[in-house]
C-alpha positions in Angstrom: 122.9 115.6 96.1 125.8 113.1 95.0 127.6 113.2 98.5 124.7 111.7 100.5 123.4 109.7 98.5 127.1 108.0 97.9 127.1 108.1 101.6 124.2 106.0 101.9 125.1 103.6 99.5 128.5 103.3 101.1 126.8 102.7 104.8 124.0 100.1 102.7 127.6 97.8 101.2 128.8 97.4 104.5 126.1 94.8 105.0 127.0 93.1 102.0 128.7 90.6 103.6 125.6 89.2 105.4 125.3 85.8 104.4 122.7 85.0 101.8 122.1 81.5 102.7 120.8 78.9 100.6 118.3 77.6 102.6 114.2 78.1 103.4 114.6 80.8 105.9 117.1 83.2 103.8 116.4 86.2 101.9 118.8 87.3 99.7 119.9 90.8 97.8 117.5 91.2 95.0 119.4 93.7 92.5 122.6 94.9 91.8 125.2 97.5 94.3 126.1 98.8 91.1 124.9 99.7 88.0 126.0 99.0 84.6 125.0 101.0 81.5 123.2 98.2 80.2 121.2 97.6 83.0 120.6 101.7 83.1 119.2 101.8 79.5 117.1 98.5 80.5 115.6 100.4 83.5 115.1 103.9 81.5 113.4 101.9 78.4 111.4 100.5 80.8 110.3 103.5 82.8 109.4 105.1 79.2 107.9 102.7 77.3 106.5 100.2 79.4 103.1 102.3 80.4 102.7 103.1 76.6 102.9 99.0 76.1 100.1 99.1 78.2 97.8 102.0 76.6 98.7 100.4 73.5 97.5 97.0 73.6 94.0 98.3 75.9 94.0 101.2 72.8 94.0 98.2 70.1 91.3 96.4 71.6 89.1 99.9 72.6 89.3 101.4 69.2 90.8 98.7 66.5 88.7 95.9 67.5 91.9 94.8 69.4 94.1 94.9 66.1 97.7 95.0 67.4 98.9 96.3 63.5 95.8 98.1 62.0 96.3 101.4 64.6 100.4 101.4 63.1 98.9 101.0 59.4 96.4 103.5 59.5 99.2 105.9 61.5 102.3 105.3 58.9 99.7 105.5 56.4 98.5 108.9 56.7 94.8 107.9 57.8 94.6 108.9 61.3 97.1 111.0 63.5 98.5 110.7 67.3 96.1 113.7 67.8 93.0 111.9 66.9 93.8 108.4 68.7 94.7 110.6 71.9 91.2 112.4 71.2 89.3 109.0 71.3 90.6 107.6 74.5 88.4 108.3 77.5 90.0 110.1 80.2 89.9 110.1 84.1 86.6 110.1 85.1 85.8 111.2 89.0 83.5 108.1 88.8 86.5 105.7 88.0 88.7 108.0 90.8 85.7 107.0 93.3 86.2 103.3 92.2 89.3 103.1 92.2 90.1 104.6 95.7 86.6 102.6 97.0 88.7 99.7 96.0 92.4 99.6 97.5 90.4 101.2 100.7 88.2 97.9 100.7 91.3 95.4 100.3 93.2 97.3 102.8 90.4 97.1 105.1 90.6 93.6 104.5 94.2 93.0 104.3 95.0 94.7 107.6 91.6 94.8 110.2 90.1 90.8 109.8 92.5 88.5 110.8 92.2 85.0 109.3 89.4 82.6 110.1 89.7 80.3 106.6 92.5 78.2 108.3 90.3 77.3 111.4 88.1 75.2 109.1 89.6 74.7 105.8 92.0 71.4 106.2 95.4 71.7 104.8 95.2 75.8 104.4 98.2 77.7 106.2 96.7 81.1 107.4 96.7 83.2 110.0 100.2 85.0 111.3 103.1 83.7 109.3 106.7 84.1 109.3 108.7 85.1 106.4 112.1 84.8 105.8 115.5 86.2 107.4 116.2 89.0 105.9 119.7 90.0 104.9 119.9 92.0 107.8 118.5 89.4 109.7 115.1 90.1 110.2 112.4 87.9 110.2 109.2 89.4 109.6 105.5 88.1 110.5 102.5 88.5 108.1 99.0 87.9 108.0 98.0 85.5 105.8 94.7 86.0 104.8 94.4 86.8 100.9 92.1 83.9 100.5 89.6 85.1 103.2 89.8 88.2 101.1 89.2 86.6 98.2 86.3 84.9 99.2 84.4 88.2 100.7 85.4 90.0 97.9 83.8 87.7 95.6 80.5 87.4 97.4 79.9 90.4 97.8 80.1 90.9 93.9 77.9 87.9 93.4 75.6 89.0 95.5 75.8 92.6 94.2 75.4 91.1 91.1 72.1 89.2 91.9 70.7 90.9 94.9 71.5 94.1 95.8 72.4 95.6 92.5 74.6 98.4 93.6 76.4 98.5 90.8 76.4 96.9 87.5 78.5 93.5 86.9 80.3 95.4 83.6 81.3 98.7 85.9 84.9 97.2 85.2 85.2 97.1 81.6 82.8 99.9 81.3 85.6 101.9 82.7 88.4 100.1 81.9 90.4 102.8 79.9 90.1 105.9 82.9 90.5 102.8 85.5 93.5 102.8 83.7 94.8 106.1 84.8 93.8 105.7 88.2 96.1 102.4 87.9 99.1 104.5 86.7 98.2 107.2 89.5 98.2 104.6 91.8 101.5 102.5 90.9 103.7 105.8 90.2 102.0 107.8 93.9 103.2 104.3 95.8 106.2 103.9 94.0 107.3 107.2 94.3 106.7 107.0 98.3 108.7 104.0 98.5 111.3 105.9 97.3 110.7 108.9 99.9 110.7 106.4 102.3 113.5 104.5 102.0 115.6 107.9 102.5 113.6 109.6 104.9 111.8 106.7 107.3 112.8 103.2 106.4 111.3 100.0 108.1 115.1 99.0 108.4 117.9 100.8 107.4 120.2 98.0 107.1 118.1 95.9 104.4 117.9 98.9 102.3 119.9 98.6 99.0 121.3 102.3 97.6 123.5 102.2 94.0 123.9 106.3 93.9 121.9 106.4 90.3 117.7 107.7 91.1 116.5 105.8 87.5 118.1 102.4 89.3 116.9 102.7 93.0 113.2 103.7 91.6 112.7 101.2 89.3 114.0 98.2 91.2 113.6 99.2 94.8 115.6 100.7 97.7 114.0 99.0 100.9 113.5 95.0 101.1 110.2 95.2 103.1 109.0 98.6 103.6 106.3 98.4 106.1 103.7 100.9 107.7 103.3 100.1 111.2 103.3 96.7 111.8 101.3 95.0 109.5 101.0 96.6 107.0 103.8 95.2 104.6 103.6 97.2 100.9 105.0 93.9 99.2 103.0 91.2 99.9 99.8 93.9 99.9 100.6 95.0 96.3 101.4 91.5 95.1 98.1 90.1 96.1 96.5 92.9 96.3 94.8 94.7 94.8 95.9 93.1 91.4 95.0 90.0 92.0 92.3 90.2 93.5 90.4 92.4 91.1 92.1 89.8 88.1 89.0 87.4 88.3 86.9 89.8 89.3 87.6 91.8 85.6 87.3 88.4 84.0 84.0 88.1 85.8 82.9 91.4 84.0 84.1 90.8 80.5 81.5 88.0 80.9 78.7 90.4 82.1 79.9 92.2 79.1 79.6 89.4 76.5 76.0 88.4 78.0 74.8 92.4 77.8 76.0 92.6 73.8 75.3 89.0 72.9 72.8 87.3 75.3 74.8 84.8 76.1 78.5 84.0 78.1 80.1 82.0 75.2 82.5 78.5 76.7 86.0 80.3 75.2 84.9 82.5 77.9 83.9 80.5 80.7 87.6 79.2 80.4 89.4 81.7 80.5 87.6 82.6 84.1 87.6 79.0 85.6 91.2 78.0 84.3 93.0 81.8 85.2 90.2 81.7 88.6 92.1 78.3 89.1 95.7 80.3 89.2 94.7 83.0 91.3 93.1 80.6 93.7 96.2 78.6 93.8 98.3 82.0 94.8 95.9 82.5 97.5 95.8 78.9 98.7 99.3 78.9 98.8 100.2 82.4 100.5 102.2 81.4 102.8 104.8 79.5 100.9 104.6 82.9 98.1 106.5 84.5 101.3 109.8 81.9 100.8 109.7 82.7 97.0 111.3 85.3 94.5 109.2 88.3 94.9 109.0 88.9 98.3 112.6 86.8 99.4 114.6 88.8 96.5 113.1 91.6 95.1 113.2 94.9 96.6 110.0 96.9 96.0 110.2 99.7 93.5 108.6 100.6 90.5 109.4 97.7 88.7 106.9 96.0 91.5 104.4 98.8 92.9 103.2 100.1 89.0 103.7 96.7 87.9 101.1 94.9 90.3 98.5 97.9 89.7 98.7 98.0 86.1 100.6 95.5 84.2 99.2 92.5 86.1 95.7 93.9 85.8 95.7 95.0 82.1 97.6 92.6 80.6 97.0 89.3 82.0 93.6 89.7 81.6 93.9 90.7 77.6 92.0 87.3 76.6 88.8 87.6 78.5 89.1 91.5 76.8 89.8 89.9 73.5 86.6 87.8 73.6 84.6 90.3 74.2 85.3 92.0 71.5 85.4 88.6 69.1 83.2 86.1 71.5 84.5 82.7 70.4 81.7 79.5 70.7 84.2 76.4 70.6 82.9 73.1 69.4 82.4 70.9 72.8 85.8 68.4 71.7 88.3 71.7 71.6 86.9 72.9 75.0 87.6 70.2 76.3 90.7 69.7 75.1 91.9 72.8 75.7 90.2 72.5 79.5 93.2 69.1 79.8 95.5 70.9 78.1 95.0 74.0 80.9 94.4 71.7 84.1 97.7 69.7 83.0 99.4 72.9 82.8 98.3 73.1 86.0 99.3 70.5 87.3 102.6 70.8 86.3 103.2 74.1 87.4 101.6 73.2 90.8 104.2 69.8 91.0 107.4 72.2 90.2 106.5 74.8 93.0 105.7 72.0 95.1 109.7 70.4 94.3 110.7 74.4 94.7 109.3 74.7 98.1 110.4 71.0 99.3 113.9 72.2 98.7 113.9 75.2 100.1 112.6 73.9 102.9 115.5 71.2 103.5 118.2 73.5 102.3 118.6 71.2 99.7 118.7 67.8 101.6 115.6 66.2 99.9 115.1 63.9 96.8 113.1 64.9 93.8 112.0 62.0 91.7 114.1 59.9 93.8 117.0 61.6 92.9 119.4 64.0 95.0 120.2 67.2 94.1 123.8 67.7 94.0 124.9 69.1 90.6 125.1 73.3 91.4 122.8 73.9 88.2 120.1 71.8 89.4 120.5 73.8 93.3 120.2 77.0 91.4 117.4 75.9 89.4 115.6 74.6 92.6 116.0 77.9 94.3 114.4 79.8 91.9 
């Protein structure tokens, strides 16, 4: 096993030397050609503990009333045992299979078979076929940009599901959140694992495949840059917009049907947490094309690290505070909604402005004034590259 795999990862350093580039149009290596011990005990940590991080905080909240230290008291104190927290988790469910699979086969549908139509009328929207960046190898790969178009069916549909047609229930999230969960992991370890396979068996391209000769390295951070089926169908971009992030507002969406079905009524703490994190995921699909010139897709290799962590990190825990309100619905006095509605959109704003300096020097490879200033200290370039 050793001798091919340190053939491959000689034949992979031999590209090595293909320029990097600072520019717009330049992908770069995303991990290392060798591995360190303390990067191996990083990845392995990771690997083990990161999908019990998980369990653990959607545990909390399913049977400590989202309690991060009263499930580690009652354990080191004798009053419950692994056994019987294990016992009170729900497990898969063929229902939450069904919805699960129902799902990524809906935003696949979307993702590859309707080209974009949102940039014909929507003004200052970049759709439609794109191009990314050169790869190391030199590739320059198109995509089509149509996340928000997704979005936007995606959502109207549940709306009117939610008010017409009634299919389904507006809480089938959260009402299966914990076997969802499973199918998540399923899901984010199946691909991950084939991305692996791939990369040895059938990669997109061979030369912008990245081998180190250790297995715990290559599958947590990635062997190919852009491993693709056919020709559009492109595993990064899909599993970083989707299916995470499109389902993310759409699970906010149900902790609120969930708050009106216990409490009769959607309090404001939650109404911001879906209009100010519906804001963010808005922005990413707004702004599609430029995500292909940033870190994840011009960088990072896709591996475990990125395949479980869109289906299940991104979904479980960056939605933990709509989950925490339903649990403790908060009614905020009108002044600290509002202020904390500023404090959000100027957070906003700010994190809009930076990408927007980001993206203006990529673009000019660094020729290009922010604030009226140049950027000629190597810190500043590095920071601006990012």
């Amino acid at each position: 096993m050793a001798g091919p795999q340190e053939g491959k990862s000689s034949e992979a350093r031999k590209h090595k030397g293909i320029s990097n580039g600072a520019g717009a149009s330049q992908g770069q290596w995303g991990r290392a050609w060798e591995v360190d011990y303390f990067s191996l005990a990083a990845v392995i940590f990771l690997l083990l503990f990161a999908p019990l991080i998980v369990y653990y905080f959607i545990m909390s909240c399913d049977q400590h009333d989202c309690s991060l230290t009263e499930p580690v008291i009652d354990l080191f104190g004798g009053n419950t045992h692994l056994s019987d927290i294990w016992d009170k988790t729900p497990s898969l469910s063929w229902n939450a299979a069904n919805i699960c699979i129902l799902w990524v086969t809906f935003q696949v549908i979307l993702y590859t078979l309707i080209p974009d139509f949102c940039h014909k009328f929507l003004p200052g929207y970049v759709g439609g076929i794109q191009e990314g960046a050169i790869t190391p190898a030199g590739i320059v790969n198109k995509y089509e940009i149509n996340g928000l178009q997704a979005w936007i069916i995606t959502h109207t549909l549940w709306f009117a599901n939610s008010y017409y047609f009634h299919w389904f229930t507006p809480t089938i999230i959260i009402d299966n959140w914990i076997p969802l969960l499973w199918c998540a992991n399923i899901l984010g370890y199946v691909v991950s694992t084939f991305a692996m396979i791939k990369a040895h068996v059938f990669p997109t391209n061979a030369k912008d495949c990245k081998f180190t000769g250790n297995y715990f390295y290559d599958y947590m951070m990635g062997i190919e840059f852009n491993p693709r089926i056919g020709k559009w169908f492109d595993f990064k971009l899909f599993f970083n917009g989707r299916p995470g992030i499109v389902a993310w507002t759409l699970i906010n969406l149900s902790f609120a049907a969930k708050q009106q079905e216990l409490y009769g009524q959607v309090t404001n703490s939650m109404i911001l947490v879906n209009v100010l994190q519906g804001i963010y995921v808005l922005d990413f699909f707004w702004n599609e094309a430029w995500y292909l010139k940033t870190i994840d897709i011009c960088h990072d290799h896709f591996g475990w690290y990125l395949g479980w962590g869109d289906c299940v990190w991104l979904p479980y825990l960056y939605t933990l505070q709509g989950l925490y309100l339903v649990y403790h619905p908060v009614q905020l006095s009108t002044a600290n909604a509002v202020g904390i509605l500023l404090l959000g959109l100027v957070g906003y704003y700010i994190f809009r402005m930076t990408n927007h300096q980001k993206d203006l020097f990529r673009r000019t490879d660094g020729n290009c004034k922010i604030w009226a200033l140049g950027i000629s200290d190597p810190c500043q370039a590095v920071a601006f590259s990012l």
